[in-house]
C-alpha positions in Angstrom: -7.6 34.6 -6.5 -5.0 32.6 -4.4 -7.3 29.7 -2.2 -7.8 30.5 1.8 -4.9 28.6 3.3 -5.5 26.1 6.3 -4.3 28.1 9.0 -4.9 25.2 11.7 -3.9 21.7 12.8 -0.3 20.1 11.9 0.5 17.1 9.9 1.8 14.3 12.9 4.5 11.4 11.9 5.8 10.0 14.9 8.6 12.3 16.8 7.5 15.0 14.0 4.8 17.5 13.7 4.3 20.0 10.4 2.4 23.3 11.7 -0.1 23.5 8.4 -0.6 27.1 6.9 2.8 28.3 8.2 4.2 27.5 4.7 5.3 24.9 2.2 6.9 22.4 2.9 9.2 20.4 0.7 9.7 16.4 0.1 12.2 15.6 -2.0 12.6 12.5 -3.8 14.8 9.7 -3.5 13.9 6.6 -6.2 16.2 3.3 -5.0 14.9 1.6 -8.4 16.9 1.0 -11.8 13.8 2.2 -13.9 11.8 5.4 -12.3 10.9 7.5 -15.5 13.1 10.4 -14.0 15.9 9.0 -12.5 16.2 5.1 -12.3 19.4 3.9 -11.5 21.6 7.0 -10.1 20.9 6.2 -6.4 20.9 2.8 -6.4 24.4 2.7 -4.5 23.9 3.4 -1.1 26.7 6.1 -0.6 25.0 8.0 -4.1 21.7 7.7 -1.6 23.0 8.8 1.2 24.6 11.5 -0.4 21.8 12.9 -2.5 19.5 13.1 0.5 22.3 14.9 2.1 22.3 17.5 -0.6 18.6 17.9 -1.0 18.1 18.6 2.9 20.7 21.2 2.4 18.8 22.5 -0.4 15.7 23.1 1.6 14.4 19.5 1.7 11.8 19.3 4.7 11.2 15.4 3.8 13.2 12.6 2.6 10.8 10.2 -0.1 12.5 6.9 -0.8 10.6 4.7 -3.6 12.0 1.1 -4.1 9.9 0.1 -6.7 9.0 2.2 -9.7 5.6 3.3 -10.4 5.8 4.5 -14.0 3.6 3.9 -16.7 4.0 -0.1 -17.4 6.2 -0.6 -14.4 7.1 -4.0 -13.1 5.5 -4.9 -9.8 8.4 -6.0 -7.0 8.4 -8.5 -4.6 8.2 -7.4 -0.9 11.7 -9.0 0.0 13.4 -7.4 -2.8 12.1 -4.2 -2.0 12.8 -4.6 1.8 16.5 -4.9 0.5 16.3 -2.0 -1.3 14.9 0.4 1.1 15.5 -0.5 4.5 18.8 -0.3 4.8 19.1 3.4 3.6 16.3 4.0 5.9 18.3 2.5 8.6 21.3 5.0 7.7 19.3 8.2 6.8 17.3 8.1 10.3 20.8 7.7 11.8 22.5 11.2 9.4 19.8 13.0 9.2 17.5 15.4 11.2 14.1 14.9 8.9 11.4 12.5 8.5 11.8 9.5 5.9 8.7 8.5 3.9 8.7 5.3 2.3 6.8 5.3 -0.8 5.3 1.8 -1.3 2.0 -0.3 -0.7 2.6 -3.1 0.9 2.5 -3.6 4.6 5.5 -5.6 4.7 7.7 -3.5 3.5 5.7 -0.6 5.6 6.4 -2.9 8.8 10.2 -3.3 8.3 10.8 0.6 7.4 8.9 2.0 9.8 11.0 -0.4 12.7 13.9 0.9 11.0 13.2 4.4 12.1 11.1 5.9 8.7 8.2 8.1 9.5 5.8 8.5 6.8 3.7 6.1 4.5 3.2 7.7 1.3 0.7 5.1 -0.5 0.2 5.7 -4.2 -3.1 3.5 -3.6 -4.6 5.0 -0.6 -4.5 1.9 2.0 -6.7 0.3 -1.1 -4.7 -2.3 -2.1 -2.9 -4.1 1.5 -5.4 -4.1 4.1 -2.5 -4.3 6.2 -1.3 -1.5 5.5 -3.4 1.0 8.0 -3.2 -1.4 10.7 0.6 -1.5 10.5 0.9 2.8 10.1 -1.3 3.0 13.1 0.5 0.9 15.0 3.6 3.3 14.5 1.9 6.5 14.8 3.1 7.2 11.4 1.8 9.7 9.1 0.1 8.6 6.0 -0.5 9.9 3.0 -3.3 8.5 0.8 -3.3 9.2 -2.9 -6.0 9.3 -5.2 -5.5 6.3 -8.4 -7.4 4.3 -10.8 -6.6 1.4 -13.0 -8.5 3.5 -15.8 -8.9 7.2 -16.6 -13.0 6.6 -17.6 -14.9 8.8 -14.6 -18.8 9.5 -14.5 -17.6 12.7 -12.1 -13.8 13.3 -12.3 -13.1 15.5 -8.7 -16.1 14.2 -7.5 -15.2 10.4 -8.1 -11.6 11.5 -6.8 -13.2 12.4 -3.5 -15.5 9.5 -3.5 -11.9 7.3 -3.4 -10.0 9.2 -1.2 -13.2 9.8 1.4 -13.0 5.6 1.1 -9.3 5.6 2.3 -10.1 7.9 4.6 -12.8 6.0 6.3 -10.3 2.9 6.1 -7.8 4.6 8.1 -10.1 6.2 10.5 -11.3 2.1 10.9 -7.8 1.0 11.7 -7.0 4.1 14.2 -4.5 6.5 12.1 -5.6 9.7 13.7 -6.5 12.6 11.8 -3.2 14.5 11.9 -1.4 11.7 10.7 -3.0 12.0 7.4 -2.9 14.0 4.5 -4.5 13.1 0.9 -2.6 13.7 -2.5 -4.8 14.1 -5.7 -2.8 11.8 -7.9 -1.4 13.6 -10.8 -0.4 11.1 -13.1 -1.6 8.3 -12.1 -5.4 7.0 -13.6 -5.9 10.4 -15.3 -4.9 11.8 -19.3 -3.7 15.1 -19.9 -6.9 16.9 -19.9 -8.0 15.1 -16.5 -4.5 16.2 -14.9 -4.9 19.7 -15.8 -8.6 19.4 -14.5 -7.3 17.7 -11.0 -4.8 20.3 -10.8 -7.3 23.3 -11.5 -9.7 21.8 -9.3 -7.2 21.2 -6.3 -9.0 23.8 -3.9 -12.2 21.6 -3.8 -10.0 18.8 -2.2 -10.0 21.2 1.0 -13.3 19.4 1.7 -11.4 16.4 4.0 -9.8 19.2 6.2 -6.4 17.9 6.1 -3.2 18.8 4.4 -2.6 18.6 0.9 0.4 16.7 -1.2 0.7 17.5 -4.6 3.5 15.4 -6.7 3.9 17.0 -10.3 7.5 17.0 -10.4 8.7 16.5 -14.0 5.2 14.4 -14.8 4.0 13.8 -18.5 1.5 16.1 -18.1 4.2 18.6 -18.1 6.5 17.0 -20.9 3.0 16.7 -22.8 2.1 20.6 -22.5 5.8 21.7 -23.5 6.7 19.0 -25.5 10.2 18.0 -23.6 12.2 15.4 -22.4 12.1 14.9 -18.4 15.3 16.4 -17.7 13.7 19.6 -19.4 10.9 20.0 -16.8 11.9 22.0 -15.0 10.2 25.3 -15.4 7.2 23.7 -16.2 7.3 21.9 -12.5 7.5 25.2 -11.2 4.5 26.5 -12.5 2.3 23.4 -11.2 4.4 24.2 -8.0 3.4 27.8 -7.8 0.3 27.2 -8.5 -0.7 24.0 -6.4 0.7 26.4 -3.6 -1.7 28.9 -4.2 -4.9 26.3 -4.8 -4.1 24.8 -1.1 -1.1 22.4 -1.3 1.1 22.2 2.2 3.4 19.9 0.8 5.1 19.8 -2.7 7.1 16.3 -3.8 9.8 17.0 -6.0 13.7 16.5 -7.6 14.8 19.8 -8.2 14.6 21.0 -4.1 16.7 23.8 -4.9 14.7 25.5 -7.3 10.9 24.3 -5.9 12.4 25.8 -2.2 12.6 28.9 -4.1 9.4 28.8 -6.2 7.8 27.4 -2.3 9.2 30.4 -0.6 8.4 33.8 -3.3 4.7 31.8 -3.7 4.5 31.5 0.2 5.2 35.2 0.3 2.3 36.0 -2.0 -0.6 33.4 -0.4 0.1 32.8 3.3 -1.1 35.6 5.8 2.7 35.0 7.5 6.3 34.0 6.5 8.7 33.4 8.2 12.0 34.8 7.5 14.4 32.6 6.4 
């Protein structure tokens, strides 16, 4: 049985406001970086950036996601000026092109700072405001919306969606400390990151009990391991399997999906929508 939808509230991020429970809405993904597992490297020139987030909000794209610093498995960790250089200036040209909010996927509060000045929107921290305690202060003082994901330098849990909540209740309080409002704020379980393929598969069957915070949902499986595990293919074959965590995340709660392939999640967004949510609307 499909979870009760949050019918109430929106999702805030400076001069934009996401009614929740309305539908699903879509953030695609833009990686600046020469090494993201999926596609490192294809948008670091910034006319293939523009471009691509061009094409993705014609595909459906509700959200732009720029990352200038990979986060896979074994990653490198960047330096804030070099990933200032990467990000900020596509910020500067998408908020100029384009008619949707930019989210700047990163954790440090410098590179928060400059975006944010240079017109992005959203904060989406794969640490939860745990790791720069800067990083709140900065987002509130832009009104931008945040979106605090769930991680762990380990995948050993006494609890595993109980420890999950413990973290993200933690961000949560850190936020409320350094005045985000509640509507800026929306919490993301983390699949991928701190967990093995058992523990994903749990997070992601367990999604509905993340309702608990009363905020909107984020859910990023888009072409994960835990889907290359389970099928046994390559990350350019992930495809179908995405849609399935997408189709389902939708129905255990998720407002918001993160992935590559916007055409095809739009559509898997759209027939699940018509299925779960008490209204569509039509187009």
């Amino acid at each position: 049985m499909a979870a009760e939808q949050n019918n109430t509230g929106v999702f805030h991020c400076r001069n934009y406001e996401f009614p929740i429970g309305a539908r699903t809405y879509i953030m695609g993904i833009l990686n600046l970086t020469p090494d993201s597992f999926s596609d490192g490297g294809k948008y670091q020139d910034m006319e293939a950036a523009v471009e691509r987030a061009r094409q993705m909000v014609a595909e459906g794209a509700d959200i732009i996601d720029l990352g200038g610093e990979s986060t896979r498995p074994g990653f490198i960790p960047l330096d804030g000026e070099t990933e200032i250089q990467r990000v900020v200036p596509v910020v500067e040209r998408l908020v100029s092109e384009l008619k949707v909010p930019i989210s700047i996927d990163t954790t440090k509060a410098v590179v928060a700072k400059r975006a944010l000045e240079a017109g992005a929107h959203i904060i989406n921290d794969i640490w939860g405001l745990q790791k720069d305690p800067a990083l709140a202060q900065v987002s509130a003082a832009f009104d931008a919306g945040v979106i605090i994901m769930h991680n762990s330098d380990s995948n050993q849990y006494q609890d595993l969606m109980g420890d999950i909540i413990s973290f993200l209740g933690k961000s949560l309080e850190i936020a409320q400390d350094a005045g985000i409002k509640r509507k800026n704020l929306a919490v993301d379980p983390g699949i991928g990151f701190g967990k093995d393929l058992d523990q994903n598969l749990e997070t992601m069957r367990r999604l509905r009990e993340l309702q608990v915070f009363g905020i909107p949902l984020l859910l990023g499986t888009s072409r994960k391991s835990m889907v290359g595990k389970v099928l046994n293919l390559p990350v350019h074959d992930r495809v179908e399997g995405t849609a399935a965590t997408v189709a389902l995340g939708i129905a255990y709660g998720a407002d918001f999906v993160r992935v590559h392939d916007v055409q095809a999640m739009k559509r898997v967004a759209l027939m699940t929508d018509a299925i779960v949510r008490v209204s569509v609307p039509s187009s």
